[in-house]
N, C-alpha and C positions, 0 to 999 in steps of 0.2 A: 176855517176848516179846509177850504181849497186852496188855502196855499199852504197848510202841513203836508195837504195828499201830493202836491206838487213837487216838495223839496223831497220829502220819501221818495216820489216817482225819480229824479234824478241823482236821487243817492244809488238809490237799487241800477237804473239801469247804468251808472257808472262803474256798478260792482260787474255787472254783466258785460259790460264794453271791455273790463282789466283783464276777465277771464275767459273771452272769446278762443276758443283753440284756432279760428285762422291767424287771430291777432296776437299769438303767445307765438306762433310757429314761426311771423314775420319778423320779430326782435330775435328768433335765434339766430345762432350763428346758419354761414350758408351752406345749404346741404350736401356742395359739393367741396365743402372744405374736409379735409378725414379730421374724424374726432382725434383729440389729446388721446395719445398713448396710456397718460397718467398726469395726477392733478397735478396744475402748477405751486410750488414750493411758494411760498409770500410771509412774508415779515409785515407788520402795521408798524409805523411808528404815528404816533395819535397825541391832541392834547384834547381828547377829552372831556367832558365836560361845564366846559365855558359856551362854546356856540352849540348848538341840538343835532347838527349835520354828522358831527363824526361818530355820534350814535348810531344813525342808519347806517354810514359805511360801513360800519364793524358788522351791525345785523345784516348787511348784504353780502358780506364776505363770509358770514356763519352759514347761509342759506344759497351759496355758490359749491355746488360738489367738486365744479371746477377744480376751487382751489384746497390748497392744502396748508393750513395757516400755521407755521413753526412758533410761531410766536406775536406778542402785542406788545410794544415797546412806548412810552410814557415819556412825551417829552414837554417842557416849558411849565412854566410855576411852581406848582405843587405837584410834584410830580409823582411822588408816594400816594396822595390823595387820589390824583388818577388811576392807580396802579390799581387801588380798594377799590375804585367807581367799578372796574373791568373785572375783578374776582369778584364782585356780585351781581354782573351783568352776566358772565361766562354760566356762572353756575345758576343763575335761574332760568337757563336757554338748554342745561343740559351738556354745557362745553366745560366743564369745570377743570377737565386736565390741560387747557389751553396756555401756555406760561405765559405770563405775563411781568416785563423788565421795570424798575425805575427808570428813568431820565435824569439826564444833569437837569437839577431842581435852579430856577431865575427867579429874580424878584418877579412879585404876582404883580402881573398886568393884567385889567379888566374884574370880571366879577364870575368865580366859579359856580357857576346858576344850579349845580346838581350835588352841591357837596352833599345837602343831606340823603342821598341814595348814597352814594357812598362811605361815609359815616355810619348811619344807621343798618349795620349789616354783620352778619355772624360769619361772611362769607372769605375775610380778608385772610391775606396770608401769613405767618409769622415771619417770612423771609423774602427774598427774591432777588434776582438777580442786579444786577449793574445791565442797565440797555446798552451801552455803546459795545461792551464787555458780551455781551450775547451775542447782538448782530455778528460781530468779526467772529464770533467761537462757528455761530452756523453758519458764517461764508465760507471760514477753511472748511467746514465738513461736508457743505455742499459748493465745491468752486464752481461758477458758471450756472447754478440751477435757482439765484436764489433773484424775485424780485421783490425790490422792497417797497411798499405804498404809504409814501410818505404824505401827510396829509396835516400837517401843522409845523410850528417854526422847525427849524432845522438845527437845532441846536445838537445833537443826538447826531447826526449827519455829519455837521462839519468837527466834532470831537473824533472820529472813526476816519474820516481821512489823516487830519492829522496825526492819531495814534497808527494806522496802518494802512495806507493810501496805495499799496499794493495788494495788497489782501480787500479793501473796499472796490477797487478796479475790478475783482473777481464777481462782484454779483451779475446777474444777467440780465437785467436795465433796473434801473428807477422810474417809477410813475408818481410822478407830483402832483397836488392841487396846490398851485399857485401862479403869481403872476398876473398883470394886468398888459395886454400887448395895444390892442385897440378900443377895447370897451373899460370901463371902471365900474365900479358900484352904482348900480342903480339903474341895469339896464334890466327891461322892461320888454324888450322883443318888439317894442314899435316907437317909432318917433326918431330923432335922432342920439347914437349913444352918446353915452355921456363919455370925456375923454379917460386914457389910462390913469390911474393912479399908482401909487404903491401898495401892493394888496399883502394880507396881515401878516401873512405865513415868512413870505419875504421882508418884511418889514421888517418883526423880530426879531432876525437874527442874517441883518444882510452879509457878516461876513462869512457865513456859512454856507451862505444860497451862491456866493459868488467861488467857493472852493468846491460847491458840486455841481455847478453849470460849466467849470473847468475842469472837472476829474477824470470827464475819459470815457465814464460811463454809460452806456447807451439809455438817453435819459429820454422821456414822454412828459409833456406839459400839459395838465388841464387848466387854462388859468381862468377868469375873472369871464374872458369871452365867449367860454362856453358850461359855464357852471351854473348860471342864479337860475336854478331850476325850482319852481315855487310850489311847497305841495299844501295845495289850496286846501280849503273847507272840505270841501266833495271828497277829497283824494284822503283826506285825515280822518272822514268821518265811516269812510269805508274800510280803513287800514286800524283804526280802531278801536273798530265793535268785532274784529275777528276772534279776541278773547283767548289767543295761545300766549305762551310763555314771552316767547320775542315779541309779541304785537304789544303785550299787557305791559313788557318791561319798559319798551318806549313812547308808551300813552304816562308814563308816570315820569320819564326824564324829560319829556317837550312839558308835562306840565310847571315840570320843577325849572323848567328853560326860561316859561314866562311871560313868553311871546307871541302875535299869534301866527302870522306865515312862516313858516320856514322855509329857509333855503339849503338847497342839498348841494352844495359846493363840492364835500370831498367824494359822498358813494360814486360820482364820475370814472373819479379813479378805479374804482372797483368793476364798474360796470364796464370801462375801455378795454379792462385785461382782459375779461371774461367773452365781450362782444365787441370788439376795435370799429365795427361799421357805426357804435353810438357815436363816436367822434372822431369823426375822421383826421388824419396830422397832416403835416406837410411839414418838412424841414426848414427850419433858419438857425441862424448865428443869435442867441441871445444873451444880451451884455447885462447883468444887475451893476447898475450904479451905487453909487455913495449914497442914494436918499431913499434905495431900496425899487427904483423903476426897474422893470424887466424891458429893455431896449433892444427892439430888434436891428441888426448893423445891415449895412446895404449887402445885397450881397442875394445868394450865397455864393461863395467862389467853388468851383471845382475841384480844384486841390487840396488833397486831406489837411497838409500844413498850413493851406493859406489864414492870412489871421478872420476872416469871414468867413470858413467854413462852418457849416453848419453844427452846430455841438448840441441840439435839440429838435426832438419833434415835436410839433407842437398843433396843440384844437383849436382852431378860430369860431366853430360854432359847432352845437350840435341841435339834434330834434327832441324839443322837450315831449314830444307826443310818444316817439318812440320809447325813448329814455325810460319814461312813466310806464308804459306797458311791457317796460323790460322789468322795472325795480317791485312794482305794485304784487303783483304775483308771487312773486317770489318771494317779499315781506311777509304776504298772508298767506302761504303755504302752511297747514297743519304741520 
């Protein structure tokens, strides 16, 4: 009995610690920056349900006034199936006119852990668009206003350069999750990290990661180094028993995910737009190789044409402390 009363006591007061107003005031943005005139324009391109992560990103992009989301773009495997995952994600959060594109459809790699939310849903569309075929339709009609948050292989990405690599130059940067620069899988925030690897997003589809690490476009990295953000026991079991629509829809895809920590790899991306002090960048030259490494070249050179000039910004670390008491709130917002 005193150690039910104990884990309740540290549930409750973690709920109290997420919703502290000196502590909600310190993750925002700084008070002497002037607010956005108007929301930022964003595009997702997502795959969806295979990993539990791009779940929350989307639920943190729905619950960001921030932003302004044109569309959710569906890329790698089964792409149509993700496409259903997100028209019955949209519509039981209340976003139902939200458009949502296919993806060029690849052979399925790994295990889509959420098909049956997706499946099982009255919510799907008869139609929808072509993603590569949207993206370029809303860059000519917004040039310069659109940024895309790409958060799965790039396959969707590198079809849109090749089909119009002038019109894809027009967005007004990309923000990735990927890439492993100095840490891999399996860092832990103490001990020594484990060395780069090649991380999944890049893997995928490396010749596409390497026609948009080359495209021009003002590009932001969250890779491997500052993402394995872990939302423990405490943090799950607060986020939910909040019992809203959004809280409810993603207590039934982490169950259907099958796991039990998760790591929130991509909402990074979401949270960097909205708050850039989560993870702070700094420029370098990034090379994807043949085996799908993100190599950073020596450098950077000064000269916009030198071949080591800088073509990325990029997160070496962020504070998961912050991080959490940017994301938590705002998930369990009624």
């Amino acid at each position: 009995m005193f150690r039910l009363k104990v884990i309740l006591a540290c549930t409750l007061g973690s709920a109290i610690l997420f919703f502290d107003p000196a502590s909600s005031a310190q993750s925002s943005p700084n008070p002497g920056v002037p607010e956005r005139a108007s929301p930022e324009k964003v595009i997702i391109d997502t795959d969806i349900g295979d990993d539990i992560d791009d779940a929350f990103a989307v639920a943190l992009a729905l619950r960001s006034p921030e932003l302004q989301i044109l569309g959710i773009t569906t890329t790698f495997g089964d792409t149509e199936t993700r496409a259903k995952l997100l028209d019955r994600f949209l519509a039981e959060v209340g976003r139902p006119d939200t458009p949502v594109a296919a993806g060029i459809p690849t052979p399925p790699k790994g295990t889509f852990t959420q098909r049956r939310y997706a499946e099982n849903s009255h919510f799907a569309k008869p139609s929808r668009s072509d993603a590569v075929a949207f993206l370029l339709d809303q860059i000519r009609h917004y040039p310069g206003q659109i940024t895309l948050l790409a958060i799965g292989p790039l396959a969707n990405v590198g079809a849109a350069i090749d089909k119009d690599p002038a019109t894809f130059r027009k967005l007004k940067r990309v923000i990735m999750m990927g890439g492993s620069i100095k840490r891999g899988y399996g860092d832990f925030g103490f001990g020594p990290p484990p060395p780069p690897e090649p991380e999944w997003n890049i893997l995928n589809d490396i010749p596409s990661a390497q026609k948009l690490f080359a495209a021009g476009v003002p590009l932001f990295v969250m890779p491997l180094d500052a993402t394995q953000l872990k939302l423990d026991e405490v943090k799950r079991a607060f986020l939910f028993s909040q019992g809203t629509p959004l809280t409810d829809a993603l207590t039934i895809l982490y169950h259907q995910w099958g796991q039990q920590t998760p790591t929130l790899f991509d909402p990074m991306t979401i949270a960097f737009l909205v708050n850039p002090a989560l993870c702070p960048v700094q420029p370098m030259h990034i090379r994807v190789d043949d085996k799908g490494f993100t190599r950073p070249d020596p450098g950077p050179s000064n000269a916009a044409n030198a071949p080591n000039a800088p073509n990325a910004q990029v997160c070496l670390d962020s504070n998961p402390d912050a991080f959490f008491r940017f994301l938590l709130p705002r998930l369990a917002a009624p």
